[in-house]
C-alpha positions in Angstrom: -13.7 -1.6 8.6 -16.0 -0.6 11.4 -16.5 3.1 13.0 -14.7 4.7 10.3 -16.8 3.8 7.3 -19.6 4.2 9.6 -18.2 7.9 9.8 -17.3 8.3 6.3 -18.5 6.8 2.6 -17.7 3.1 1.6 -16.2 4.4 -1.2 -13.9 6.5 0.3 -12.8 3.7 3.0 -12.3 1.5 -0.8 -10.2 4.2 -1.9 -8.0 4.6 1.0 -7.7 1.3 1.4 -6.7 0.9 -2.3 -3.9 3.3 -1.8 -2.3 2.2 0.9 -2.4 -1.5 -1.0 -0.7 0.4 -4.3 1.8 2.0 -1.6 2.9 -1.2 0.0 3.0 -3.0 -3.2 5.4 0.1 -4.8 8.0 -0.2 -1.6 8.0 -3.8 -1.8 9.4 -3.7 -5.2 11.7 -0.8 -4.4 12.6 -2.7 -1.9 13.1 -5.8 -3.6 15.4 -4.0 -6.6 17.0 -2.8 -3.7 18.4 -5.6 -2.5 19.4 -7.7 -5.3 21.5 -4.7 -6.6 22.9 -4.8 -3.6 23.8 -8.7 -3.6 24.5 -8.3 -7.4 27.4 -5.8 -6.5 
């Protein structure tokens, strides 16, 4: 993670990093439900 958890706590970085994991996972899946309603209509 480099200069920015040098700058800020580990466990912040961890946290952030967590969040934007649970984000991505979330819009895959919207994205995914997305879709095959689309191809299901």
């Amino acid at each position: 993670m480099g200069p920015v958890a040098d700058l800020t706590s580990y466990s912040t970085m961890y946290t952030l990093c967590a969040i934007l994991g649970a984000a991505m996972i979330l819009v895959a899946y919207d994205r995914r439900s997305l879709t095959t309603e689309e191809n299901v209509s």
